[in-house]
C-alpha positions as CSV (number, residue, x, y, z in Angstrom):
1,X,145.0,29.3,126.2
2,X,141.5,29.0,124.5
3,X,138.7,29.5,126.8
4,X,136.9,26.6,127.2
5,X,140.2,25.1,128.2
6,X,140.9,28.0,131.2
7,X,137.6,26.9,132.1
8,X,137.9,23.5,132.5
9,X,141.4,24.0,134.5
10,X,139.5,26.4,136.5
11,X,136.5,23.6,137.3
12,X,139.4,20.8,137.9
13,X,141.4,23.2,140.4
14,X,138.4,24.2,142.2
15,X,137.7,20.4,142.1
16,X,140.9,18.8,143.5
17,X,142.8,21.8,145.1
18,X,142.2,23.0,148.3
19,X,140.5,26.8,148.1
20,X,143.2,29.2,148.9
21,X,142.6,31.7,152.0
22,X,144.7,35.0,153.5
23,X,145.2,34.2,157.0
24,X,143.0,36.5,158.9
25,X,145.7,38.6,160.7
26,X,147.5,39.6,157.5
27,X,144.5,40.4,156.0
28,X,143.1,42.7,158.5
29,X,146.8,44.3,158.4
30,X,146.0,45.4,155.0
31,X,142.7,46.3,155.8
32,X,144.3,48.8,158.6
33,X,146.9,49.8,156.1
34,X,144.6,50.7,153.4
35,X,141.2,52.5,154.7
36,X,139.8,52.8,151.2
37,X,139.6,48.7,151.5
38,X,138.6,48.9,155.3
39,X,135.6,50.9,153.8
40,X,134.1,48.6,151.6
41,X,130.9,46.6,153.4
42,X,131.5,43.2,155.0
43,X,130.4,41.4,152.4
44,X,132.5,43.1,149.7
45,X,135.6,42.8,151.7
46,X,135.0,38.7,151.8
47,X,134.7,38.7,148.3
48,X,137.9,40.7,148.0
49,X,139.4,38.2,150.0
50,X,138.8,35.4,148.2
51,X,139.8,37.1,145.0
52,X,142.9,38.9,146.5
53,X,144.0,34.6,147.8
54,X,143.0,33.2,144.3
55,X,145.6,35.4,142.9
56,X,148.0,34.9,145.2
57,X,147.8,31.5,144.1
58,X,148.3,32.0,140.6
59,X,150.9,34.6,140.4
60,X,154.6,34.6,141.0
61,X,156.0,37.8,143.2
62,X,159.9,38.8,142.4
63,X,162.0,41.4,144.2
64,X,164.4,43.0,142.0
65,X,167.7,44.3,143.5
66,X,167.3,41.9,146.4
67,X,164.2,43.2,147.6
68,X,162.4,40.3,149.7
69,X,158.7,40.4,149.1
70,X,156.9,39.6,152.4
71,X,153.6,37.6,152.6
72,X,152.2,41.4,153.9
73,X,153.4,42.7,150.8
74,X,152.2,40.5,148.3
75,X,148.6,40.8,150.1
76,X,148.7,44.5,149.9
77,X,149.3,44.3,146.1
78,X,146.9,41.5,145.5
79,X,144.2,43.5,147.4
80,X,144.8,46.5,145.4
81,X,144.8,44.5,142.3
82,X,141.9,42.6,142.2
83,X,139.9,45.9,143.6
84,X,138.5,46.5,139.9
85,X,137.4,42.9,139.3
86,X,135.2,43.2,142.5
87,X,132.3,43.2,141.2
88,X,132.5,40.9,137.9
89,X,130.9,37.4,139.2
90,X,132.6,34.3,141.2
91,X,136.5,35.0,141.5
92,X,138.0,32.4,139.7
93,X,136.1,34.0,136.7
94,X,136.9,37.6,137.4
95,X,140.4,36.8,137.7
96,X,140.6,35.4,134.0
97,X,141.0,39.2,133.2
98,X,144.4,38.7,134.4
99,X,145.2,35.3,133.1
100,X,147.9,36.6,130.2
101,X,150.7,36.9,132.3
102,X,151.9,35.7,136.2
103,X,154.8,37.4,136.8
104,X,154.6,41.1,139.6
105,X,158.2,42.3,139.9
106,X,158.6,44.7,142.6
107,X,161.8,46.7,142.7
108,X,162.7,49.0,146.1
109,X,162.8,52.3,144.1
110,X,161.7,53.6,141.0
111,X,162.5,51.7,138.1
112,X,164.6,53.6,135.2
113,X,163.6,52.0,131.8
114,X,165.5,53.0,128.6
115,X,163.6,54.1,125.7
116,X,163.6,54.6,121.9
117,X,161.6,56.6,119.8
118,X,161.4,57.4,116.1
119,X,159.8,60.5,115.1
120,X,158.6,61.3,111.9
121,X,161.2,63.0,110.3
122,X,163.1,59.0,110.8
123,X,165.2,60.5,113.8
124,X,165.7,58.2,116.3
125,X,165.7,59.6,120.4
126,X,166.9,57.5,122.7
127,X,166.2,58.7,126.9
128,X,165.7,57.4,130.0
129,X,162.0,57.7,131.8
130,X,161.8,56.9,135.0
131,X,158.8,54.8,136.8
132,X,156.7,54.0,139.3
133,X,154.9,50.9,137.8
134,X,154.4,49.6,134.7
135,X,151.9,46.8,132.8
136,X,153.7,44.7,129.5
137,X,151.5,43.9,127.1
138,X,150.7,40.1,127.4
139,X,153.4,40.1,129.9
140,X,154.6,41.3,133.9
141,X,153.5,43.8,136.1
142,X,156.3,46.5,137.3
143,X,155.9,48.0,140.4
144,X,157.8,50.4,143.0
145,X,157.5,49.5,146.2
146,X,157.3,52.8,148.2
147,X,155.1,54.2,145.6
148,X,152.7,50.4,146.4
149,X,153.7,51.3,150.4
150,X,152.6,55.0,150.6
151,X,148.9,54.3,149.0
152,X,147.0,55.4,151.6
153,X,148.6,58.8,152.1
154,X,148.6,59.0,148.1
155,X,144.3,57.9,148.0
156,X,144.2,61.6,149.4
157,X,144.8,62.9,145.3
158,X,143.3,60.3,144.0
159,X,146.4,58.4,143.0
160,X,147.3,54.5,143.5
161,X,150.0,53.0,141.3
162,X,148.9,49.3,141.4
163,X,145.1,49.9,140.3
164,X,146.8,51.9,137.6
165,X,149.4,49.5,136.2
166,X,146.3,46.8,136.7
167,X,143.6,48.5,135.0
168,X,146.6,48.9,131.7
169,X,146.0,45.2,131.7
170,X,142.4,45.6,131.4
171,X,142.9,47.7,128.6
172,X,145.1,45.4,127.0
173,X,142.2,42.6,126.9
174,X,141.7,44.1,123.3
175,X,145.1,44.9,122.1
176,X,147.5,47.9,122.7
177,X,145.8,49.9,125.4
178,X,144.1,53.0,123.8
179,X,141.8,54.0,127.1
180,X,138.8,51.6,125.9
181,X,138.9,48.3,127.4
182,X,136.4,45.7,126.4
183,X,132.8,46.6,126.5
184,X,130.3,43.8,127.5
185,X,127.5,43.1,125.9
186,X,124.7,45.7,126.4
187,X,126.6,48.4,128.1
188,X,124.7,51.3,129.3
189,X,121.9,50.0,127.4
190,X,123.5,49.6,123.7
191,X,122.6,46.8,121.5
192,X,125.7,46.5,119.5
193,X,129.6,46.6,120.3
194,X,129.7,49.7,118.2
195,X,127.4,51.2,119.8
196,X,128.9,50.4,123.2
197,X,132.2,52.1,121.9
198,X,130.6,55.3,121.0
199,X,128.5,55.7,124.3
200,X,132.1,55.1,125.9
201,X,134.0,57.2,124.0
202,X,130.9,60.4,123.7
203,X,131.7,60.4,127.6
204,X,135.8,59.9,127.6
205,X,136.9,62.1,124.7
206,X,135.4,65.4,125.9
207,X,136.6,64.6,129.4
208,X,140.0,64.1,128.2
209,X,140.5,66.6,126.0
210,X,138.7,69.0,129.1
211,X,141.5,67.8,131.1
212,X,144.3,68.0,128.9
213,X,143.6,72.0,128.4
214,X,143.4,72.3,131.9
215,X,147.2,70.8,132.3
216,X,148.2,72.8,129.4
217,X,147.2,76.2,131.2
218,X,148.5,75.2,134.3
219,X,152.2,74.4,132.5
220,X,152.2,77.7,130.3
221,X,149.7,80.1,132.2
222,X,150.1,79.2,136.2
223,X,146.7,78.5,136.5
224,X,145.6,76.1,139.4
225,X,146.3,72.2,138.5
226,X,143.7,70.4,138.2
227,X,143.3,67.3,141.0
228,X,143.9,64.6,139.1
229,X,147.6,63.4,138.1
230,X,148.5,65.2,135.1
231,X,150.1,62.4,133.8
232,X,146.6,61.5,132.5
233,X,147.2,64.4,130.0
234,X,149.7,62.3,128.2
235,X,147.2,60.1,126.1
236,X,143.8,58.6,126.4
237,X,145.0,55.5,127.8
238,X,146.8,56.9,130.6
239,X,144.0,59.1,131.2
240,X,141.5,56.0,132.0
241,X,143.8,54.4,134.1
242,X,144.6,58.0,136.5
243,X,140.8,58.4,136.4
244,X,140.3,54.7,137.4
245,X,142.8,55.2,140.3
246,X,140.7,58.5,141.7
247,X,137.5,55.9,140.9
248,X,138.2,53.4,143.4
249,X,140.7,55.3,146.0
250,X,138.5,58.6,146.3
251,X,135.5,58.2,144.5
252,X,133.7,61.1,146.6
253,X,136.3,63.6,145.5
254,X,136.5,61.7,141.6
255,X,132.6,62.3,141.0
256,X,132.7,66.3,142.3
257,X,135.7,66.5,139.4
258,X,134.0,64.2,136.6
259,X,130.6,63.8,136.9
260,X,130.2,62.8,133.5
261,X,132.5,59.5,134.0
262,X,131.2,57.8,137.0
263,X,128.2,56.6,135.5
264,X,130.3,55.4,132.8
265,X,133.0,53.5,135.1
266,X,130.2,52.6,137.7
267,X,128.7,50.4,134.3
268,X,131.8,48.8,133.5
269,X,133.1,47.7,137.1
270,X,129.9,47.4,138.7
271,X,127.7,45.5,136.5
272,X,126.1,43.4,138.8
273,X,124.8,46.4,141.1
């Protein structure tokens, strides 16, 4: 949908609907549930509310294998989801980074996908992977509910699957996710997208490729793993989504491991700090 027309069936809806709210018991459930949410300040945790019931209202919840998605559930993944768009303005315009798709399937267990993959000899492998979440280009949002269920015991290492699965779709703003999701204008100070791209990336690559050493020696050496999930060693845009889960779940423990990155994520999700 172009924008201009988003925007006008965002001004109509705000005009003639009724603005959605979380009831205050559920939401206070999640808060309980989740203490990285409990600990945001009052007035960030309104704001999350009203985010977290705008897109409730626009997205469609479906339990796979005959998994019934609760009211409590559905809160607890909106919350979690709409965690990086905190800071990005009113709500109905924050959520327009998630406007190219509606669906959230949530299945009871990991989720076994079947894959293919050509390499370059022309050899084609075909194996099983099995997952926790997972973000579709332009379309749903895969998660695992007891991966979703356990994130407060998982905020510990840094990990939460539905911040990672949500920041893919951030990536995906710009095309096939590649770890550099769309820069606004004048980020950290540049005056040109290009320029944006190479502050972002003089920060990432090193960090990544820093990491991806340190996974490598702890697979063929025994040295100590490093905190993060290693599955951010896999490529660059798996890597800015497991750093973006540490970000917002742990962020004391995130900036003692990557210094160099949270000035960089603090000017992307926090612009208006």
């Amino acid at each position: 949908m172009p924008a201009f027309l988003n925007r006008l069936r965002n001004r109509l809806r705000s005009t003639l609907a009724p603005v959605p709210d979380i009831p205050a018991e559920l939401w206070l459930e999640t808060l309980r549930r989740h203490p990285f949410l409990a600990a945001l300040g009052l007035p960030q945790q309104a704001k999350l509310r009203a985010l977290s019931a705008l897109f409730l209202d626009g997205k469609q919840f479906h339990g796979a294998h005959g998994l019934v998605v609760t009211d409590a559930m559905a809160i607890d993944i909106a919350a979690q989801a709409c965690l990086p768009l905190l800071h990005w303005g009113e709500p109905r315009d924050a959520l327009g980074w998630y406007d190219d798709f509606v669906t959230i399937v949530v299945h009871p267990s990991e989720a076994v996908a079947r894959r293919e993959h050509m390499d370059e000899a022309g050899v084609m492998h075909r194996y099983t992977e099995v997952l926790a979440g997972e973000a579709m280009e332009r379309g749903p949002v895969m998660l695992s509910w007891p991966h979703v269920e356990g994130a407060a015991h998982s905020a510990q290492h840094g990990s939460n699957v539905v911040v990672h699965e949500f920041v893919h779709k951030l990536d995906m703003r710009s095309g096939h996710a590649n770890g550099c999701p769309p820069l606004p204008a004048g980020f950290m100070g540049t005056r040109s997208a290009r320029a944006a791209h190479e502050a972002w990336w003089a920060a990432w690559e090193p960090a990544y490729q820093h990491f991806r050493e340190a996974v490598i020696k702890a697979e063929r050496f025994g040295t100590d793993w490093p905190w993060l999930d290693a599955y951010g060693a896999t490529a660059p845009a798996e890597f800015f989504a497991v750093a973006c889960e540490a970000y917002f779940v742990n962020r004391e423990r995130f900036a003692l491991e990557f210094p160099g990155l949270v000035p960089v994520l603090d000017a992307f999700f926090r612009p208006g700090d």
